[in-house]
N, C-alpha and C positions, 0 to 999 in steps of 0.2 A: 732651586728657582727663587728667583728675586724679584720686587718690582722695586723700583725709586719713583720717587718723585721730586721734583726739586727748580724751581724757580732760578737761581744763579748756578753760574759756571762749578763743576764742582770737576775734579780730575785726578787721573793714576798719573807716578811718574809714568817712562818711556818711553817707547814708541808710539806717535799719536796717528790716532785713525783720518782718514780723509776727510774734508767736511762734506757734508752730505745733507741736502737740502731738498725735502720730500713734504707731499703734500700729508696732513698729520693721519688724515685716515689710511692711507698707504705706508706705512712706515716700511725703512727698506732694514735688512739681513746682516749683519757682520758677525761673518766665523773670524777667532785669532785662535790660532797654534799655541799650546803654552809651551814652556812653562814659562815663557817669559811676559812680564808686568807690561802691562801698556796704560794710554792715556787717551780719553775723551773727554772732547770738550767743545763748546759752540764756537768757538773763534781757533786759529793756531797761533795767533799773538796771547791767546788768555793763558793767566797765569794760573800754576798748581794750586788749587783752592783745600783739596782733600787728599789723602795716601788710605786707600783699603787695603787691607791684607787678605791674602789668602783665608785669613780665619773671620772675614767681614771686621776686623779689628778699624776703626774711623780714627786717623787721627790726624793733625795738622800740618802741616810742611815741617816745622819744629820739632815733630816729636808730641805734642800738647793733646790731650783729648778734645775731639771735636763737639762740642754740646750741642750744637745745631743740625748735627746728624742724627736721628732719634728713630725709632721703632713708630711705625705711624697702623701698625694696623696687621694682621695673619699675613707672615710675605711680604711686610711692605716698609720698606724706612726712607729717611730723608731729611729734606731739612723745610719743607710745608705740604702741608694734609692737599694743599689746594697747587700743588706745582702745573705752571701749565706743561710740562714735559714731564713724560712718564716712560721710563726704560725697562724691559721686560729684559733680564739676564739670566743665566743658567750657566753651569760649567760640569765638562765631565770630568771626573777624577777617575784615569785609565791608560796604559801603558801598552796596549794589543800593537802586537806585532803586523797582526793583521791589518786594522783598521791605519796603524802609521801607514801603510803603502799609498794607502787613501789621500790621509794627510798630508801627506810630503808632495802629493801632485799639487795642490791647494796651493795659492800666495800666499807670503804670510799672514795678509789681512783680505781676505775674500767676500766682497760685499757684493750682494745679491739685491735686485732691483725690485720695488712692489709690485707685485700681482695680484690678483684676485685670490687664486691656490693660497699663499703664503697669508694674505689678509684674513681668511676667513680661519687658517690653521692658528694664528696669532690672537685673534680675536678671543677667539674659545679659549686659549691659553691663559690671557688674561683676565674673564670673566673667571677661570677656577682658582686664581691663583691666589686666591683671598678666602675661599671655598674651606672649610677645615672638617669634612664628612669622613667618617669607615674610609681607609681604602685611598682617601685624598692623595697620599706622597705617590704612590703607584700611578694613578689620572696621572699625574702630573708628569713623572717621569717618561710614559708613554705619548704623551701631548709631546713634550721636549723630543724623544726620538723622531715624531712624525715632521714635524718641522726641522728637523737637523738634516734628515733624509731627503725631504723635497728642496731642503736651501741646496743642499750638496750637488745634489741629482741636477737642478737649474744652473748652478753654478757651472759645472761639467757641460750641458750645453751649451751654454754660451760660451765658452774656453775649450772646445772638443779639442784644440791642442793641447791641452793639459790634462786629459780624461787618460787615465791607466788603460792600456789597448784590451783588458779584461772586461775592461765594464763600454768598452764601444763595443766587444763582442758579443754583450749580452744583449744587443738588437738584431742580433742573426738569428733568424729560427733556428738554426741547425746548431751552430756553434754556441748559441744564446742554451739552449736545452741541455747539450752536453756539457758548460761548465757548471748548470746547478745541480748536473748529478754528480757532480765531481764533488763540487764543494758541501751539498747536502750530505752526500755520502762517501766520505774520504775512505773508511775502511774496506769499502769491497774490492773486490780484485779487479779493479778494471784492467780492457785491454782495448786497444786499441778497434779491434773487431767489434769490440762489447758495445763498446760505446758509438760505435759506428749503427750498428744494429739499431740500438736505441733511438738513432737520431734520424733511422729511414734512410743513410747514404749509406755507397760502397765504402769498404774500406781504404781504397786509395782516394777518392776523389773527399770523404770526410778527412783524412789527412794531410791533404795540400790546401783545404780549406781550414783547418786549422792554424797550419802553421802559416799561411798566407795573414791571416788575421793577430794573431800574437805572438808569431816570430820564434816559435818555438814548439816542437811537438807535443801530441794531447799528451805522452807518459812524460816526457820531460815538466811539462806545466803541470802535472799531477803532481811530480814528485815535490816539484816547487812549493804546491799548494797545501803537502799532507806537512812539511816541515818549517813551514808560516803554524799550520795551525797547532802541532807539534811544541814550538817557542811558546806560545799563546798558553798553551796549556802548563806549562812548566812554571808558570805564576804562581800555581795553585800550590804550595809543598807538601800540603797531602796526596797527591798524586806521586804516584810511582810511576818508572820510565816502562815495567813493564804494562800499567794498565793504557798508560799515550801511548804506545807502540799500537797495541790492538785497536786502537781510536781512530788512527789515522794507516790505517793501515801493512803495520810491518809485522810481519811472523814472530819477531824475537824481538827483547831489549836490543842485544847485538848488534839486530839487522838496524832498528833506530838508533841507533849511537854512533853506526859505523857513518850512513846515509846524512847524520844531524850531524858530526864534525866534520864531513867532507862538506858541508853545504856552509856551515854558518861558521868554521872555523875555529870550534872549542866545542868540547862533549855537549852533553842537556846536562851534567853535574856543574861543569864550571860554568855553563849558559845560564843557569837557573840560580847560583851564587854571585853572580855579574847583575845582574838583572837584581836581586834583589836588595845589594850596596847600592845600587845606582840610584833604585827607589827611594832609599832612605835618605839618602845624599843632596836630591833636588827635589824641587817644587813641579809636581807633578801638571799643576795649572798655573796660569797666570791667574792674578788676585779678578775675583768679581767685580767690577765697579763702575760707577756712574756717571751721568753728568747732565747736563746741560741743556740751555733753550739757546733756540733761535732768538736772535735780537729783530729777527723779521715785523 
């Protein structure tokens, strides 16, 4: 987490965000997808004033170090203590197989309008961000998810045609219950019956509501779902395929290997050797960075 502060235009190269002109006590939300660099700035005629890196490196369209960019406080740089514009940024450094299904419904630049919810999430955010007690990075990490979750969540209604048909189902009582014991508890043996049981319907009439709702049956979207989290876990290379097999639930290595290269198209050996050149290869985020007042 970051804050700026900064009086003139200051900006990433490429892609530039929309201008966006809010009252200051309401400020509004921009998610961007990385890993690719973008640009913010108070005008789209303004010129690249700054280049930050991925590693908050400041330096000038030239190449030059920026001296006017400086450390202004715990969390806080810029180029004046007193900027009337003040930016609250964060970035996640993370590659979840999972979480991309999420991402990829998302614009690539997803700006979320002020509200109240988001105001008072933001507010607190920025009161701690300066904060340097026991335990601070944690506050802060947890503040960051809570407002990443409700930008998302808001974002999603307002665009329900972009909403992944998983997460409209999670406002069905019926349907809404049975994916969190799916996804809560991917190793037990679900069946169809099982899960029908749970959710108070029969087992026909819970499975044409199922698949009415995500286009695909509860053991199919099971399977789906233990070999998303399957990938996810294959991150870690301390894990073995036989202790992720038992996680997500498969009897055997085998039976996950067999199930993980019919699905994703290459074993969890070459998946998890793929994945891990990839990581090294590219820039997992787009650089953090700042900018800009209103000329209002």
């Amino acid at each position: 987490m970051t804050r700026v502060s900064t009086p003139a235009a200051a900006n990433l190269r490429a892609t530039r965000l929309p201008v966006l002109r809010y009252h200051r006590s309401l400020p509004p939300i921009a998610l961007l997808r990385g890993p690719d660099p973008y640009t913010i700035a108070d005008h789209p005629d303004t010129p690249i004033h700054a280049i930050i890196d991925e590693l908050q490196n400041c330096t000038a369209v030239d190449g030059s170090p920026l001296e006017d960019m400086s450390i202004l406080g715990i969390r806080t740089w810029g180029n004046s203590r007193n900027g009337q514009t003040v930016i609250l940024t964060g970035t996640y450094r993370l590659d979840s197989y999972v979480s991309r299904q999420i991402l990829d419904s998302l614009t690539a630049i997803a700006v979320v309008r002020p509200s109240t919810e988001t105001e008072s999430m933001t507010t607190l955010l920025g009161q701690q961000i300066s904060a340097d007690g026991p335990g601070q990075e944690v506050l802060l990490d947890r503040l960051l998810d809570l407002v990443l979750i409700s930008t998302v969540r808001t974002w999603f209604t307002e665009h329900p045609d972009r909403a992944p048909r998983w997460i409209k189902a999670y406002e069905d009582p019926v349907i809404g219950h049975a994916l969190r014991l799916m996804h809560n508890r991917p190793e037990r043996r679900w069946t169809v019956e099982s899960l029908a049981h749970q959710t108070g319907c029969s087992r026909a009439a819970f499975a044409r509501r199922f698949t009415a709702q995500l286009g695909i049956g509860p053991l199919g979207y099971l399977t789906q779902w233990r070999l998303s989290v399957a990938a996810d876990l294959l991150a870690d290379p301390s894990r073995t395929v036989s202790s992720i097999a038992r996680e997500v639930g498969y009897s055997s290595p085998f039976a996950l290997t067999t199930a993980f290269t019919r699905h994703h198209g290459m074993s969890p050996r070459s998946f998890r050797e793929a994945r891990l050149v990839s990581r090294d290869r590219r820039q997992l985020t787009g650089a953090m960075t700042h900018t800009a007042e209103s000329t209002e």
